[in-house]
VMD Tcl script that draws the C-alpha trace (Angstrom):
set ca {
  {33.22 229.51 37.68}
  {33.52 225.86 37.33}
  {36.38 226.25 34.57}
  {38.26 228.69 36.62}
  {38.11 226.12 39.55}
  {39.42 223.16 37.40}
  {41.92 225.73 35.94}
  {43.56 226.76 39.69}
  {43.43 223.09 40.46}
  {45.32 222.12 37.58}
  {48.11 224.69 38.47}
  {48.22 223.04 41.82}
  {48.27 219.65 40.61}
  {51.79 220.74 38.57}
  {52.99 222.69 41.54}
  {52.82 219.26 43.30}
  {54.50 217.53 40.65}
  {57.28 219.68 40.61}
  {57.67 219.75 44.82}
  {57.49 215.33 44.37}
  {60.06 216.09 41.70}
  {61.87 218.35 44.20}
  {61.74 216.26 47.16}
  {62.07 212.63 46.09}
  {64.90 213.72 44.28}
  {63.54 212.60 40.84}
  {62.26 213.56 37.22}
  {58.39 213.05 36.24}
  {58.03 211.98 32.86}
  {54.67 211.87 32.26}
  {52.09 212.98 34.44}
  {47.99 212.30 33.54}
  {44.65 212.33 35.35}
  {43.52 208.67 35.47}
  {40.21 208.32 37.43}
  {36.35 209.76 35.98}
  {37.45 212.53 34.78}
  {39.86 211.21 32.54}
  {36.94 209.01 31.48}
  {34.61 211.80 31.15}
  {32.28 211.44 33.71}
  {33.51 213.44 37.14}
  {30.34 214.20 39.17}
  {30.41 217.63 40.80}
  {32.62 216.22 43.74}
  {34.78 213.63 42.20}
  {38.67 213.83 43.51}
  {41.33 214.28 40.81}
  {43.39 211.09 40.58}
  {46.55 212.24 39.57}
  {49.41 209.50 38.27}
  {52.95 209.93 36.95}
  {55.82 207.76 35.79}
  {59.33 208.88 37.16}
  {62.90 208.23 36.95}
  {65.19 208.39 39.62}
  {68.97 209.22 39.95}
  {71.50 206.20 37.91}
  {72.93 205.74 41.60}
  {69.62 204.83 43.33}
  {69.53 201.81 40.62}
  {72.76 200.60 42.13}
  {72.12 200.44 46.19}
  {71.91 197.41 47.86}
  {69.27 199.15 50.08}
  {66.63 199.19 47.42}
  {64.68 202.53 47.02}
  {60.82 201.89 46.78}
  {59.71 201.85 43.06}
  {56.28 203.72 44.36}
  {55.70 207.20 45.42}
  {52.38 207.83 47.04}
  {51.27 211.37 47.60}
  {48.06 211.47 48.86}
  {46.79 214.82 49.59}
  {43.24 214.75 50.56}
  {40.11 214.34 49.76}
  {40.34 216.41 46.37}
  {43.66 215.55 45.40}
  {45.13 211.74 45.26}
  {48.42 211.78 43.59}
  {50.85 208.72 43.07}
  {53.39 207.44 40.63}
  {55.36 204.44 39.70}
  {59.39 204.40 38.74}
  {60.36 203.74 35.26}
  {61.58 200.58 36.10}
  {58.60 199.32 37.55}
  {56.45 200.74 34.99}
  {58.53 198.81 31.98}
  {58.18 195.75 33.92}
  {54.06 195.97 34.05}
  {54.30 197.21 30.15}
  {56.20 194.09 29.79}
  {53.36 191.80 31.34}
  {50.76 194.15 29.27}
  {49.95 195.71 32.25}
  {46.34 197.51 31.31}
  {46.57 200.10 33.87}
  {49.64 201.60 32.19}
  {48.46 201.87 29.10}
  {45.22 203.72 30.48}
  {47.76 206.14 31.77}
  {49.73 206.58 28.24}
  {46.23 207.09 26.60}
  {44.65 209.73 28.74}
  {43.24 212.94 27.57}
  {44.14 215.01 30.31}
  {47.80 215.40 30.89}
  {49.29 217.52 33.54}
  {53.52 217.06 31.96}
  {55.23 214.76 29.83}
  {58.71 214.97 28.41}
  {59.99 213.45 25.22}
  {61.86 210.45 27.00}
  {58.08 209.27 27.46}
  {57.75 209.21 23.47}
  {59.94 206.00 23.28}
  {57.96 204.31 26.01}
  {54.44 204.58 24.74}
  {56.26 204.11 21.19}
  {56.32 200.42 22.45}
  {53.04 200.33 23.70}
  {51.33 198.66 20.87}
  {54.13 195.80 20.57}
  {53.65 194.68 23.91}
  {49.95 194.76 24.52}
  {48.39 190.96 25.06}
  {44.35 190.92 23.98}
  {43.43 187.98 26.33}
  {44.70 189.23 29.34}
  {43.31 192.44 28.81}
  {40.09 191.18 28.22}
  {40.59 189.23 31.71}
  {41.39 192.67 33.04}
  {38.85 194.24 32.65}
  {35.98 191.48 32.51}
  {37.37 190.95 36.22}
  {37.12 194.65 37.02}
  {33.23 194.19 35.60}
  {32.07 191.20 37.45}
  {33.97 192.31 40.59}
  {31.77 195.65 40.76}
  {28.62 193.86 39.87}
  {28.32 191.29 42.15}
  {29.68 194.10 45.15}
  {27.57 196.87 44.45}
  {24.73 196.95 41.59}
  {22.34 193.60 42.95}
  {20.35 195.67 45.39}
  {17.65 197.54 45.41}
  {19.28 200.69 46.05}
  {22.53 200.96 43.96}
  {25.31 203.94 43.80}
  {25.16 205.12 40.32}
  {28.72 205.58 39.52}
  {29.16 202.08 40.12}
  {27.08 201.23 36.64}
  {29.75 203.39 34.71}
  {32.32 201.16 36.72}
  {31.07 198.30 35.23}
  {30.13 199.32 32.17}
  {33.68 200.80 30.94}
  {35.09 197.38 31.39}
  {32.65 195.34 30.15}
  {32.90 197.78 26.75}
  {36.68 198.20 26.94}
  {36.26 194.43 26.40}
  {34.21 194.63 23.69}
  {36.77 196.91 21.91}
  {39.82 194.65 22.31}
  {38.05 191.70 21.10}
  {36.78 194.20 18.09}
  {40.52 195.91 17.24}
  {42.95 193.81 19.46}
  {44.63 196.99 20.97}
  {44.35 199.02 23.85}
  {40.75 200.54 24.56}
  {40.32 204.24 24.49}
  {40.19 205.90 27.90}
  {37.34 208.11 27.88}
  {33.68 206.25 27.73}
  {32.01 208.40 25.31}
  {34.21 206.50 22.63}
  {33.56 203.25 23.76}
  {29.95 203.67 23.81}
  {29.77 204.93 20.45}
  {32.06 201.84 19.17}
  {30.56 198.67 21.13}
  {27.17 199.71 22.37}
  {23.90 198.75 20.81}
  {22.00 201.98 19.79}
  {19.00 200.67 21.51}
  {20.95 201.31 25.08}
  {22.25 204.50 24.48}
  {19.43 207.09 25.59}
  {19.86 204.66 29.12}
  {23.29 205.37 29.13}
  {22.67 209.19 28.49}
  {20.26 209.33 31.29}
  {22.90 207.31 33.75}
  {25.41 209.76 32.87}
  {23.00 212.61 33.77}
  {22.23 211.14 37.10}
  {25.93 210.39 37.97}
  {27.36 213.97 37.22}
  {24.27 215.69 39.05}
  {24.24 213.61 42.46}
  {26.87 213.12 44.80}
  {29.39 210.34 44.33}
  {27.48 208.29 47.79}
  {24.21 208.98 47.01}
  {22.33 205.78 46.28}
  {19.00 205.46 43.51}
  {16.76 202.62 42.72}
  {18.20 199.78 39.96}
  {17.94 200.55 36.50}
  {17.03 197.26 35.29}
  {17.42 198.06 31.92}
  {21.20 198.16 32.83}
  {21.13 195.34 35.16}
  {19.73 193.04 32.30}
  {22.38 194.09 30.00}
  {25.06 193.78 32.03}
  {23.89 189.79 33.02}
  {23.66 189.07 29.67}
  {26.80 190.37 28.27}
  {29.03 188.93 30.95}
  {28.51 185.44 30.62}
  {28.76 186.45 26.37}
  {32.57 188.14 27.05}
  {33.70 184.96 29.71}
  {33.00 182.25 26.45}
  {34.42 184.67 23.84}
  {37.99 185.34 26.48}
  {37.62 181.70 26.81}
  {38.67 180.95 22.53}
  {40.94 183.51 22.87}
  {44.47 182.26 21.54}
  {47.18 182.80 23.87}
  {50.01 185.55 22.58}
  {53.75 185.37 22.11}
  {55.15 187.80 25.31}
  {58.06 190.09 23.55}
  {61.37 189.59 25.03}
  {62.67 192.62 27.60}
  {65.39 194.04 25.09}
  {63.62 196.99 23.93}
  {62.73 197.61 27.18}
  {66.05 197.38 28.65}
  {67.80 199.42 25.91}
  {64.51 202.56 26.22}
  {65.60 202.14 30.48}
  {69.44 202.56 29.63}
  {68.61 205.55 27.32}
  {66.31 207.40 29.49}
  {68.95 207.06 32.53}
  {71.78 208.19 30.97}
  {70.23 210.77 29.52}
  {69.51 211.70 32.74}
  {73.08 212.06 33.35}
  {72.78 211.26 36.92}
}
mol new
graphics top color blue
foreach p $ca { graphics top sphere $p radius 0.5 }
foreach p [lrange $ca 0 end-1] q [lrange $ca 1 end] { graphics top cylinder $p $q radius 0.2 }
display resetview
């Protein structure tokens, strides 16, 4: 039952694709899930964040009204479905932007069309290690302070630490993008001795609903004050990187638009 529900909402997650595509007037490139259950751990109510890269008609590059470089679909509470224009999304890959490289590397794609290939071709040339590791040590130490100190904690909010903090871990271990789902990075950067607390987290997270709160696992607490402060003085000796130039990423934009023969 639950496969033929994720099944019928995956054909209505590309009929809405193809009505943005319709209405905005554009062409989705590449289309992924990007939330838990692109990570691998959706609880029984999680929403389906759906993301997309799109590029619009040659003349809307050339107003002097600018078009946004955004389109936000939200849909409801099941479906949450935005995107970002080409442009905007070659300007983050140019600054290393982590987000976008989560969306090149996820393992549940809705469409993608070969003009995408030459984008994430480039993905590994313009990936920085040090402010990825900011990224996501950030994204770690935001959601601990915020929600995991009490004595009552929403159990989602461990894996929402714990990703980052081990998505650090793997760029300062291979110096390239992390993968997206968290079964890899637990079997890459986590001690053994955590894993059976890990397995019983992920038990508790995809059995309860998303706002129900449960007593600290201290465990996890423990490891997660001890490993921050480790990951801040390791970012800290990190050497700064060389940023590539934009002229691979201005020639992949010219390509893509005019063979879009707008």
């Amino acid at each position: 039952m639950r496969g033929e529900c994720e099944r019928s909402v995956k054909a209505d997650i590309i009929e809405k694709i193809e009505e943005i595509e319709q209405r905005e007037n554009v062409r989705v490139l590449h289309a992924v899930e990007s939330g838990s259950r692109a990570w691998g751990f959706a609880s029984s109510d999680s929403d389906y964040d759906v993301r997309f890269v799109y590029v619009r008609q040659m003349g809307d590059y050339l107003r002097l009204d600018q078009v946004r470089d955004v389109i936000e679909w939200q849909l409801g509470e099941t479906l949450d479905v935005n995107g970002w224009d080409l442009q905007k999304a070659l300007r983050l890959l140019h600054k290393s932007n982590p987000t976008l490289f989560e969306w090149g590397s996820s393992p549940i794609v809705y469409k993608t069309m070969p003009e995408w290939g030459s984008v994430a071709s480039m993905f590994p040339k313009y990936f920085l290690s040090k402010p990825g590791v900011y990224h996501y040590m950030s994204m770690a130490s935001g959601n601990y302070r915020e929600y995991l100190r009490g004595e009552l904690v929403p159990m989602k909010k461990y894996l929402y630490v714990l990703r980052p903090i081990l998505a650090c871990k793997w760029i300062l271990t291979f110096g390239t993008p992390p993968p997206m789902q968290f079964a890899e990075l637990v079997e890459s950067q986590l001690e053994p001795k955590m894993h059976p607390m890990i397995e019983r987290l992920l038990e508790i997270k995809m059995s309860t609903p998303e706002t129900k709160r449960l007593p600290q696992m201290k465990e996890i607490n423990d490891y997660i004050e001890r490993t921050l402060p480790e990951l801040e003085t390791q970012a800290g000796q990190m050497p700064d990187e060389k940023v590539q130039g934009y002229d691979e990423l201005n020639e992949a934009f010219t390509s893509i638009l005019m063979g879009d023969k707008c």
